[in-house]
C-alpha positions in Angstrom: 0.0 0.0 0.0 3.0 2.6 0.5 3.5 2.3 -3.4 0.1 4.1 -3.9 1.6 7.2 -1.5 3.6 9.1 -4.1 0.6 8.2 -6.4 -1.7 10.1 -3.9 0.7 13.4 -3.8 0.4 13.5 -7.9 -3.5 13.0 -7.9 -4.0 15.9 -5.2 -1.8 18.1 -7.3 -3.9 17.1 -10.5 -6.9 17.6 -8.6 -5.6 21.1 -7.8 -4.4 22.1 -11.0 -8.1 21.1 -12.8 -9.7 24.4 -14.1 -13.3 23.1 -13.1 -12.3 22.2 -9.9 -10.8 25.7 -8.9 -14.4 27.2 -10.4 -16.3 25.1 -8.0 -14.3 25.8 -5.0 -14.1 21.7 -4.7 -11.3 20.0 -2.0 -10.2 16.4 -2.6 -8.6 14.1 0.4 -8.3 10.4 0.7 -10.0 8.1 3.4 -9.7 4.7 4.6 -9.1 2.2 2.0 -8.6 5.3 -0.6 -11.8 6.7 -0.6 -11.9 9.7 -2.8 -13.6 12.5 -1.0 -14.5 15.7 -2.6 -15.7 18.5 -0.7 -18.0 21.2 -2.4 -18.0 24.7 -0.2 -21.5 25.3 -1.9 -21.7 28.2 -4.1 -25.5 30.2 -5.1 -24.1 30.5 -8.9 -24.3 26.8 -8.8 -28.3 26.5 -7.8 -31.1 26.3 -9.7 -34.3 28.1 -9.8 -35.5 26.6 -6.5 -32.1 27.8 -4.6 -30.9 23.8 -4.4 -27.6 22.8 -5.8 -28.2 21.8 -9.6 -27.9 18.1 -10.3 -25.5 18.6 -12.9 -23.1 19.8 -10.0 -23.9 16.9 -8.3 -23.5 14.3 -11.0 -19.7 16.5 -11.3 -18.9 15.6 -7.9 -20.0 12.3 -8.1 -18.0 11.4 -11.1 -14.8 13.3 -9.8 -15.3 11.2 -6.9 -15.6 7.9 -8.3 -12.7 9.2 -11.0 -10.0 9.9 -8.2 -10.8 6.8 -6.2 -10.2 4.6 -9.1 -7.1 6.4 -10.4 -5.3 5.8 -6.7 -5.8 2.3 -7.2 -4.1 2.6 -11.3 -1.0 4.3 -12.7 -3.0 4.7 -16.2 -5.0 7.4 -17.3 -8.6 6.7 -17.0 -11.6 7.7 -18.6 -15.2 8.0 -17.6 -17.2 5.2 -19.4 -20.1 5.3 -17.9 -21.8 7.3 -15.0 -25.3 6.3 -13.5 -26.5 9.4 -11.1 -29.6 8.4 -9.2 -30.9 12.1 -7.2 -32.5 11.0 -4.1 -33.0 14.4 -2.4 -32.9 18.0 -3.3 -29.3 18.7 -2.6 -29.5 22.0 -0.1 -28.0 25.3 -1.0 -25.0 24.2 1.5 -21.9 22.2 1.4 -22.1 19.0 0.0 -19.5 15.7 0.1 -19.2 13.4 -2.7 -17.3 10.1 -1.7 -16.2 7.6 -4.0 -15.1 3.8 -3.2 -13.8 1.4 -5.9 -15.7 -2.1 -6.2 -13.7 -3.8 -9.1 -10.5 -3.0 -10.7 -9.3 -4.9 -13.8 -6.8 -4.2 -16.3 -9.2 -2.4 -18.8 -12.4 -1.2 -16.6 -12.6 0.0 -13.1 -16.0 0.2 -11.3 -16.6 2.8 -8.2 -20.0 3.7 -6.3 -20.4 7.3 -5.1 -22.7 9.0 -2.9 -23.4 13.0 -2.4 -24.2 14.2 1.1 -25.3 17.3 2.7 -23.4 19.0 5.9 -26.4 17.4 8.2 -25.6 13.6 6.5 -28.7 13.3 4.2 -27.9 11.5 1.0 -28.5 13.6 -2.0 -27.2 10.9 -4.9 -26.0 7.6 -5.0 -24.8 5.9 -8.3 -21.9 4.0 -9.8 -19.3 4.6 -12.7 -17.5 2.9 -14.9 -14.2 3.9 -16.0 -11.9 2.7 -19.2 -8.3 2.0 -18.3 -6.2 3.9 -20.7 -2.9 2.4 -22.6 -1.1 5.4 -21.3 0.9 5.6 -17.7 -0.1 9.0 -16.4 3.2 11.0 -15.6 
């Protein structure tokens, strides 16, 4: 596991480097079991006409999520494949965490389930992607 440590370093300066990410305001860290956690400050330019956090924002942070967590566990660029978002809740005005947890990774497709919650805990989105392992090591 203390191969995937230098790994970690270069994904949280990708992370930070990422033009979208800056524009959101997002944070990324890594949990237990490298968990991809990405942190979203909330931001009223970001809501829809009902003052909630648009689902497209959410279905960003989900895939980010589910992105990073499967790209600590592979030195190859990925790419998202496939991204099911399934919006439980009306995701509140507020901050919201996006967490990401690999469930299968192969040598050409990685799987991850992601979940959005509010700063109270309530589960905004749940859903799974699917990403394609590139043929080319990131550097």
């Amino acid at each position: 596991m203390n191969s995937t440590i230098p790994r970690i370093a270069d994904l949280l300066a990708l992370f930070a480097r990422s033009p979208v990410q800056r524009t959101l305001g997002t944070t990324l860290e890594y949990g237990p079991e490298y968990a991809a956690i990405v942190r979203f400050p909330g931001n009223a330019a970001f809501d829809n006409a009902l003052g909630i956090t648009h689902g497209g924002i959410v279905a960003t942070l989900m895939d980010t999520a589910g992105w990073f967590a499967a790209a600590a566990c592979c030195d190859m660029w990925l790419l998202t494949a496939d991204l099911h978002v399934q919006l439980v809740a009306p995701a509140s005005a507020g901050p919201l965490v996006a967490e990401g947890r690999v469930t299968h990774m192969g040598s050409r497709i990685a799987t991850a389930r992601m979940s959005v919650t509010t700063g109270d805990g309530t589960v905004v989105a749940l859903g799974q992607g699917t990403f394609a392992v590139g043929g080319k090591k990131r550097s």
